[in-house]
N, C-alpha and C positions, 0 to 999 in steps of 0.2 A: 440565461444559464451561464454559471460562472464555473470553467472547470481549471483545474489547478494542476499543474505536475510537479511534482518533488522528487528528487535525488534524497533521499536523509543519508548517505552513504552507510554501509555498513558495521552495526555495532562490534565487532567481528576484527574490526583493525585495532592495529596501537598505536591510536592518536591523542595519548597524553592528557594534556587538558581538557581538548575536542573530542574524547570519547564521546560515542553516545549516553554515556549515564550522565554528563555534565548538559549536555547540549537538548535533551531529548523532552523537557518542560517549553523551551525557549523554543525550539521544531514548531511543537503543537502550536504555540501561541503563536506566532508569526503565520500559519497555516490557517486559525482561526482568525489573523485580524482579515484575511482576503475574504472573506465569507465565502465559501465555494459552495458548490453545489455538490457538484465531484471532484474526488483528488484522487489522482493515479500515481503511484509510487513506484518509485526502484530500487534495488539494489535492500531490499526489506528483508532484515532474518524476522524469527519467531520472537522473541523477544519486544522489537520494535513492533512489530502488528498487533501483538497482547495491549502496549502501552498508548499506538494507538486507537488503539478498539473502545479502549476505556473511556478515551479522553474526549473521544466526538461519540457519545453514546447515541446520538438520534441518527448518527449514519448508520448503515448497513456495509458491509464488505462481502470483498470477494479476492481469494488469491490464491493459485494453483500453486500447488509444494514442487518444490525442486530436487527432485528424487534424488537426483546423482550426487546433491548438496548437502544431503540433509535433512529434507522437509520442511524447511523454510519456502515462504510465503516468496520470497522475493520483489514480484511485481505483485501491488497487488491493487488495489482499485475501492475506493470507500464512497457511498452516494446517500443525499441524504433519501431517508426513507419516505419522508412526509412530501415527497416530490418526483420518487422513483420506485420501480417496480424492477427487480430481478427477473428474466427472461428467463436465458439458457446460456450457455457456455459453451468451449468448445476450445480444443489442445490440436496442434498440427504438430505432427513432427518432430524432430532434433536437430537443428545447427544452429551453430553447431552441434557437436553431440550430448552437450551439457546443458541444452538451454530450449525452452520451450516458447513457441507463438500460443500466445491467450488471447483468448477475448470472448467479451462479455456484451450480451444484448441487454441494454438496460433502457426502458421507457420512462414517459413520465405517466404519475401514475392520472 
């Protein structure tokens, strides 16, 4: 099992030429040369989990919205389907008060 974590930092700054609309083809492809299984992600608005939802269609996701944020995905968690199977879920808390513990029971299927 190969699981991956990514930072794509947030589309959301102003970072010039490193925005995410420049970077965000070259993300996916560097993501797909690792072949993962699972990638878990940070720091994800709505935008970036649309793009990449698309982009690895044979995965499945998962990302709890950031209420205080937005509704943004944030953390969010993408596996492939033809190797795993969606559980349950499950949000603890606030701490801080902006930010949630996730997690996801995912098997193989």
């Amino acid at each position: 099992m190969r699981i991956l974590t990514c930072n794509i930092r947030t589309s959301t700054a102003d970072d010039g030429e490193n925005h995410w609309e420049y970077r965000k083809e070259y993300c996916c492809e560097v993501i797909e040369a690792h072949s993962p299984d699972i990638v878990c992600f940070q720091e994800m608005k709505r935008d970036q989990f649309v793009h990449v939802q698309s982009y690895f269609r044979p995965f499945k996701s998962y990302g709890i919205p950031d209420v205080p944020a937005g509704q943004n995905p944030v953390n969010a968690i993408f596996y492939r389907s033809d190797c795993f199977q969606f559980i349950t879920d499950s949000v603890c808390g606030n701490y801080p008060s902006d930010h949630y513990f996730v997690s996801a029971d995912v098997v193989g299927a």
